[in-house]
MDAnalysis code that builds the backbone (N, CA, C; Angstrom):
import MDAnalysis as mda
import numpy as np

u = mda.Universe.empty(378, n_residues=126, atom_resindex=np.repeat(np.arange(126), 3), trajectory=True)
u.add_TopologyAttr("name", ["N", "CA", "C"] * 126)
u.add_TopologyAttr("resid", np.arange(1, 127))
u.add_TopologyAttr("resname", ["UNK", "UNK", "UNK", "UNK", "UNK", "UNK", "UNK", "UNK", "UNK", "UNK", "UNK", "UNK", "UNK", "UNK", "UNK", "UNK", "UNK", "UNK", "UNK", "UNK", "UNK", "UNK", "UNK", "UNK", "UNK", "UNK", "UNK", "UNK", "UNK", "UNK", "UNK", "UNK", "UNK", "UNK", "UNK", "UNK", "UNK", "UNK", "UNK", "UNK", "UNK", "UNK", "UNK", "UNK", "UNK", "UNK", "UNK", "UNK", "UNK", "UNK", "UNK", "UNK", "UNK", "UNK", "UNK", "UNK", "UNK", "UNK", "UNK", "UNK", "UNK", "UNK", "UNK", "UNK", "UNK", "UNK", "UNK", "UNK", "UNK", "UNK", "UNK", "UNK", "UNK", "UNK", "UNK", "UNK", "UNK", "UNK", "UNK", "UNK", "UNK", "UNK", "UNK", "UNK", "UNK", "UNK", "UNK", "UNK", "UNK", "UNK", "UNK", "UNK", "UNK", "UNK", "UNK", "UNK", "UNK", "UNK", "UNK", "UNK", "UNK", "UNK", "UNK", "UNK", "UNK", "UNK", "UNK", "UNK", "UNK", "UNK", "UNK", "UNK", "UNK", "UNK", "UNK", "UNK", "UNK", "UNK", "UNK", "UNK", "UNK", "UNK", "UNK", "UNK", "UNK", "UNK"])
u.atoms.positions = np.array([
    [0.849, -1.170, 0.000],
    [0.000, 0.000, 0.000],
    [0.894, 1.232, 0.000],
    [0.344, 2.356, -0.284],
    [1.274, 3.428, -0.199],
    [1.901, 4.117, 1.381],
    [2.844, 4.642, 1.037],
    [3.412, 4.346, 2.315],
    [2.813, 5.629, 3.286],
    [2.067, 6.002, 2.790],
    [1.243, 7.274, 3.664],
    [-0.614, 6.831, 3.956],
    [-0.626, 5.536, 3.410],
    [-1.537, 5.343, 3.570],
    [-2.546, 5.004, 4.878],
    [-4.076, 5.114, 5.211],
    [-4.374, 5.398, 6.251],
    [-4.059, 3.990, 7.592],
    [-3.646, 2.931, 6.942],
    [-3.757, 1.466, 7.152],
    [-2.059, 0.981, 7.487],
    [-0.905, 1.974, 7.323],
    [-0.235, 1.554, 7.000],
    [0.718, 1.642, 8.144],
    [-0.303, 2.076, 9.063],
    [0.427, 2.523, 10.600],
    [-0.010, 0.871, 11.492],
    [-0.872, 0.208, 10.973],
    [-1.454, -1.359, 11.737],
    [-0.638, -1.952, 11.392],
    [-0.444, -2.998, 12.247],
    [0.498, -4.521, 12.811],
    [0.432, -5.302, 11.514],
    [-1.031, -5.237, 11.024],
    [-1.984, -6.365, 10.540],
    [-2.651, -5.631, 9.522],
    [-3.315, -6.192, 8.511],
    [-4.805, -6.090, 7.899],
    [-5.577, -6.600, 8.081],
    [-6.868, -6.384, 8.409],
    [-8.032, -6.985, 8.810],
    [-9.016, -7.156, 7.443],
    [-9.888, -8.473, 7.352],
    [-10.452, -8.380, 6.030],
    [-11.345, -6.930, 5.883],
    [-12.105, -6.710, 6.755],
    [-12.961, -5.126, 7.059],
    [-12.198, -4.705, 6.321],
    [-10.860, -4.018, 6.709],
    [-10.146, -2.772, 6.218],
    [-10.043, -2.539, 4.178],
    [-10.481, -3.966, 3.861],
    [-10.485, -3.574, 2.593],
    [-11.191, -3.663, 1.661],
    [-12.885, -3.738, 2.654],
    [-13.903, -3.496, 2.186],
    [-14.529, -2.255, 1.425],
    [-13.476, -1.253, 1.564],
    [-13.543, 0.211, 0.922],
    [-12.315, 0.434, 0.037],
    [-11.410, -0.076, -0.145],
    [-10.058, -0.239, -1.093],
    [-10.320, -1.161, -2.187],
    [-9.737, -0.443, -3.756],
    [-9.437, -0.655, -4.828],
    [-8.627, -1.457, -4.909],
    [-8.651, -2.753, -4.696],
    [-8.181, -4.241, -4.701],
    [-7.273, -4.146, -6.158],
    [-5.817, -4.161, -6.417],
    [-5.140, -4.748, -7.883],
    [-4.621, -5.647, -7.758],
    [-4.761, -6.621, -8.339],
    [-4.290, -8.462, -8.654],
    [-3.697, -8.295, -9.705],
    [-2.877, -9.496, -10.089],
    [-2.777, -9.643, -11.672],
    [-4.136, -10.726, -12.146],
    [-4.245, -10.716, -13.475],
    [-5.062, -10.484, -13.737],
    [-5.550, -12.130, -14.001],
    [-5.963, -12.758, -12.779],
    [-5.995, -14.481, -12.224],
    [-7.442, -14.143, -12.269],
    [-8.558, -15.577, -12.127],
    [-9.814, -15.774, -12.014],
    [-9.940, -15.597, -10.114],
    [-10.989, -14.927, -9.650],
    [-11.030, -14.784, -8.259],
    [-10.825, -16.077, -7.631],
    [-12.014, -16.780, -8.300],
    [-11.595, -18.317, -7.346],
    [-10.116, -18.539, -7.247],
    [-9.050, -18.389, -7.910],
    [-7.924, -18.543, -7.936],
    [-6.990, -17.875, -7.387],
    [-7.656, -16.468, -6.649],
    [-6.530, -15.908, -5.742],
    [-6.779, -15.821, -4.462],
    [-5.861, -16.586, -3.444],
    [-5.816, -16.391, -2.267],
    [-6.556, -14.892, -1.324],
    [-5.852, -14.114, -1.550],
    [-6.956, -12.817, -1.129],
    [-8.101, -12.905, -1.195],
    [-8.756, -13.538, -2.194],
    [-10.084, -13.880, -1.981],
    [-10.918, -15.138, -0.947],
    [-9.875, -16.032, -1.878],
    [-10.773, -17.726, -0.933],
    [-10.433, -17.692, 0.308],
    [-9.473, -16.963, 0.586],
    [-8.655, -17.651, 1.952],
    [-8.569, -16.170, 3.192],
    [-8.948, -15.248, 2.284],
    [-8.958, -13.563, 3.229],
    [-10.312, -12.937, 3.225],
    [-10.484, -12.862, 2.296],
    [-11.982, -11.731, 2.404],
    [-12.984, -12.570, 2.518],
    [-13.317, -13.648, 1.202],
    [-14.563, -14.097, 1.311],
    [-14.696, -14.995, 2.620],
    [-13.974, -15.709, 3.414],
    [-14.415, -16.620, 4.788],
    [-15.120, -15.086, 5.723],
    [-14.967, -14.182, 5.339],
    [-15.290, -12.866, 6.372],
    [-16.581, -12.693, 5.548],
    [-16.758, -12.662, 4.110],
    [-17.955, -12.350, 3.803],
    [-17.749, -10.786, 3.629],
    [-16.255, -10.086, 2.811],
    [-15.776, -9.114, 2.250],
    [-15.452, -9.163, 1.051],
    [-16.067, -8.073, 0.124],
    [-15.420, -8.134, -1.127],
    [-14.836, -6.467, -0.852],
    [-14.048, -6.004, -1.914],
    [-13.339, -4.763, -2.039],
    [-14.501, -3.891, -2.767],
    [-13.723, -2.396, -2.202],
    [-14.500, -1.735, -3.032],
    [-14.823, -1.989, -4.688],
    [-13.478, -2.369, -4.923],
    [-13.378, -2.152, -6.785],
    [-12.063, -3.071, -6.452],
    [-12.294, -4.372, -7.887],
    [-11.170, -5.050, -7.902],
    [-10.415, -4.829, -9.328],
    [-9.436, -4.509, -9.680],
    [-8.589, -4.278, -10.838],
    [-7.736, -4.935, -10.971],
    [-7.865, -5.365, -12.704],
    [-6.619, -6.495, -12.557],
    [-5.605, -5.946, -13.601],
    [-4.594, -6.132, -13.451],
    [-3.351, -5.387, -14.129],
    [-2.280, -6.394, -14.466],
    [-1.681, -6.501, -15.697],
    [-0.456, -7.577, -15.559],
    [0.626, -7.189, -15.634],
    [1.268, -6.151, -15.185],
    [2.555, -5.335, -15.370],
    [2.576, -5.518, -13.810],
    [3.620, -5.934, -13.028],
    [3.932, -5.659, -11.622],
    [4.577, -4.204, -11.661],
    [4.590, -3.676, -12.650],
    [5.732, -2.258, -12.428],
    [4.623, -1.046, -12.490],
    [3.175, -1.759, -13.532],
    [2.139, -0.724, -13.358],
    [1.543, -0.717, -12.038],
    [1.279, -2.134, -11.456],
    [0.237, -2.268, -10.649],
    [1.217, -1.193, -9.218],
    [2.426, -1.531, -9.395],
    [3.031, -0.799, -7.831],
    [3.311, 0.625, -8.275],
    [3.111, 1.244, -9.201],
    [3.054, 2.835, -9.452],
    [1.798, 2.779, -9.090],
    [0.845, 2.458, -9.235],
    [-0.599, 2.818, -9.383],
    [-0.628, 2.975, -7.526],
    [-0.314, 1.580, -7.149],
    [-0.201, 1.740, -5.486],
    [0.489, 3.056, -5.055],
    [1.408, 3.295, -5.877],
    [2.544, 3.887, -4.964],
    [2.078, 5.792, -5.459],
    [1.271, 5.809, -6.233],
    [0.378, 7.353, -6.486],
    [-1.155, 6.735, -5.705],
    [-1.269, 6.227, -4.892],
    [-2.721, 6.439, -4.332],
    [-3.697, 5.562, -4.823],
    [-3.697, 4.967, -5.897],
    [-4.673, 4.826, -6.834],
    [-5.050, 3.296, -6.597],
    [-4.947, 2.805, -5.593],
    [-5.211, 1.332, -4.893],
    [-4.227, 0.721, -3.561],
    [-4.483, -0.446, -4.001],
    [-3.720, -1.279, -2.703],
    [-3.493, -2.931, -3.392],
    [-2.691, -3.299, -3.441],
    [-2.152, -4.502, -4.089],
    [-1.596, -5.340, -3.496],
    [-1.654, -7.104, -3.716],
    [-1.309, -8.780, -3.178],
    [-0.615, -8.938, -3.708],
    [0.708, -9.389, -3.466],
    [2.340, -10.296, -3.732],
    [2.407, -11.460, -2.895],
    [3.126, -12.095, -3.551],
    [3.175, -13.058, -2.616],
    [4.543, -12.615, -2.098],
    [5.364, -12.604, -1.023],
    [5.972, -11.595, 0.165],
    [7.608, -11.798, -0.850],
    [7.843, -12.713, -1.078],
    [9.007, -12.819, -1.815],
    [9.082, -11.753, -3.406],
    [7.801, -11.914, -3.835],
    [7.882, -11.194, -4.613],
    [7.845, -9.288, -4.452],
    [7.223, -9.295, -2.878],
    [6.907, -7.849, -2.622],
    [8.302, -7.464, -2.497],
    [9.563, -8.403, -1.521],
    [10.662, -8.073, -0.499],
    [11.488, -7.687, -2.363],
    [11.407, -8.425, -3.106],
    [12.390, -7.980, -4.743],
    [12.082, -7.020, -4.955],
    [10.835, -6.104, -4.865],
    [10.135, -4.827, -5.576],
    [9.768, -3.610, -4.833],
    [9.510, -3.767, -3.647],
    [8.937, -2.983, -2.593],
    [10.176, -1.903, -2.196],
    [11.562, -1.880, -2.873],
    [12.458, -0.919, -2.464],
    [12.235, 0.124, -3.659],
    [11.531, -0.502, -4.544],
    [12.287, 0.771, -5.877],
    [11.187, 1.399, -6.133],
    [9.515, 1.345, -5.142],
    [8.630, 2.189, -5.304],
    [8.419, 2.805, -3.750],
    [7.927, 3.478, -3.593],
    [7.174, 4.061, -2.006],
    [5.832, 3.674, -1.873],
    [5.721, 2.106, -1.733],
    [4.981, 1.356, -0.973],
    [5.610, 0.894, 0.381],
    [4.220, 0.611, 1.119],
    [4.752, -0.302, 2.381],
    [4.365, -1.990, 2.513],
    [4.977, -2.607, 2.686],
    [4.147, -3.990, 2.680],
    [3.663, -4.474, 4.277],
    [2.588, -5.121, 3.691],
    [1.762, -5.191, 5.156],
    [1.186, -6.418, 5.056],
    [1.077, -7.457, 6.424],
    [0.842, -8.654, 6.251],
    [-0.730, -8.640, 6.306],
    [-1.628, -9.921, 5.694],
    [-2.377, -9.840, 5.689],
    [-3.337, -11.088, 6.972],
    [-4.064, -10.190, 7.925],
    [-4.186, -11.370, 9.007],
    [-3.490, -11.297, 9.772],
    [-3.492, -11.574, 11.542],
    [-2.175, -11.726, 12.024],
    [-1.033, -12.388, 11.776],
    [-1.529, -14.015, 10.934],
    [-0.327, -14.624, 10.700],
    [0.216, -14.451, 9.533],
    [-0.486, -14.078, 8.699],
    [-0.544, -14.018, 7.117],
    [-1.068, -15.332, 6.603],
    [-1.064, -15.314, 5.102],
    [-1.252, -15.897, 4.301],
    [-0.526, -16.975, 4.083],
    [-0.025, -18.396, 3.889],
    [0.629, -19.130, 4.019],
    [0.271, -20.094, 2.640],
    [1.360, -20.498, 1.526],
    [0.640, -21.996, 0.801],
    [1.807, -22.339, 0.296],
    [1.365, -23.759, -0.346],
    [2.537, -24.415, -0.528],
    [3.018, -24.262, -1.820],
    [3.690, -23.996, -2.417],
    [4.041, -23.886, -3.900],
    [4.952, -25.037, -4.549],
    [4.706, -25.447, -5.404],
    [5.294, -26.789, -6.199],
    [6.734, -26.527, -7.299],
    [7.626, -26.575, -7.914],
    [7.612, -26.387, -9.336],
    [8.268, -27.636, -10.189],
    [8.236, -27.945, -11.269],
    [8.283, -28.623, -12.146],
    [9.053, -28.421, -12.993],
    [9.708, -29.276, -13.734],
    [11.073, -28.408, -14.542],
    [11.016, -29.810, -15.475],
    [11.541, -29.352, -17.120],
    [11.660, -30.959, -17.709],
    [13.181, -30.533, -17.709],
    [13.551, -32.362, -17.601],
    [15.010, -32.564, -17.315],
    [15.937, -31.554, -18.217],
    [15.934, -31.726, -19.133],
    [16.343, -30.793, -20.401],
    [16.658, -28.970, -19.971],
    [15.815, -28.737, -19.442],
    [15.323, -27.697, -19.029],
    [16.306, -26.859, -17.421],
    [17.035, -27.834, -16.967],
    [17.477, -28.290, -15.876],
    [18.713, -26.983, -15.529],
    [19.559, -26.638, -16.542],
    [20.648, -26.230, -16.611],
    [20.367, -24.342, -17.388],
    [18.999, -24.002, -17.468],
    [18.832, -22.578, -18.134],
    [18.541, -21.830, -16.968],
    [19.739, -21.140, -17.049],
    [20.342, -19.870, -16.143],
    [18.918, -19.003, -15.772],
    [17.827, -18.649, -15.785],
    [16.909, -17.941, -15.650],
    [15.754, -19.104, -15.111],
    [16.037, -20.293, -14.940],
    [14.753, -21.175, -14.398],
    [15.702, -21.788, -12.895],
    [16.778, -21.880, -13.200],
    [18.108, -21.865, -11.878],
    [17.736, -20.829, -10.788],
    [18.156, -19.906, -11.863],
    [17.695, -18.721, -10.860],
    [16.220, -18.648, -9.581],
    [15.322, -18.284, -10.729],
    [13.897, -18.594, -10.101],
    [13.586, -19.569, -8.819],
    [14.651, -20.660, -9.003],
    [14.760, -21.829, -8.600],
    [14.924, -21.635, -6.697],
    [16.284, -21.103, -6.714],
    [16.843, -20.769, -5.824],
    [16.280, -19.378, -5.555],
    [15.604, -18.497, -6.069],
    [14.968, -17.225, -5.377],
    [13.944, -18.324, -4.574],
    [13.049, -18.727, -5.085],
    [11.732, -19.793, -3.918],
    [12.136, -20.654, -3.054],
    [13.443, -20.774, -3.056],
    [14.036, -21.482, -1.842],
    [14.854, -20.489, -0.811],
    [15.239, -19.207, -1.333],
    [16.385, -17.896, -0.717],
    [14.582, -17.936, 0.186],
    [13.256, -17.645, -0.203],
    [12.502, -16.991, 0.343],
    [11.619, -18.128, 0.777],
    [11.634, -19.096, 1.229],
    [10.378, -20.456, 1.537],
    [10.650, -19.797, 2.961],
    [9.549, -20.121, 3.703],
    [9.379, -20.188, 5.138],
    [9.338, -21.615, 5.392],
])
């Protein structure tokens, strides 16, 4: 969220708090994003306005001029969250938690940019 924002002084987010905020996702089916199945809707919250954007560089300008409040998954916020004036804020007291898989064909094994990726989801697993 932006870093002046009214929310950005709490521990936590509460699902309430973003019952009046301009929700930006990339641009996934709801059933399919956590913020939804697993944060708002068990509360019986939807957002004011949900926007979906597929540029991570638009969606955190847009945050970072006012113009919403936006979901990363935390590894991806901790890579991005220095080079705009957002704040990141957990969602829930404990946060959000899931398990992520990945898959690679053997072949595939040794390209410098899937290596990488590789070891960023392991630099950042809890």
């Amino acid at each position: 969220m932006p870093i002046d924002h009214v929310l950005a002084n709490n521990e936590y987010i509460h699902p309430e708090q973003l019952s009046n905020e301009t929700l930006i996702t990339f641009p996934i089916d709801r059933e399919r994003l956590d913020i939804f199945h697993l944060f708002l809707w068990p509360a019986n919250i939807e957002p004011k306005v949900h926007k979906q954007i597929e540029s991570l560089a638009i969606m955190l300008q847009m945050v970072e001029h006012q113009r919403g409040v936006c979901v990363l998954p935390e590894w991806l916020a901790n890579s991005y969250s220095q080079q705009y004036q957002v704040k990141k804020m957990r969602l829930g007291k404990v946060g959000i938690f899931k398990t992520l898989y990945a898959a690679i064909k053997k072949e595939d094994k040794n390209i410098p940019y899937i290596d990488a990726f590789i070891k960023l989801g392991i630099e950042n697993a809890v």
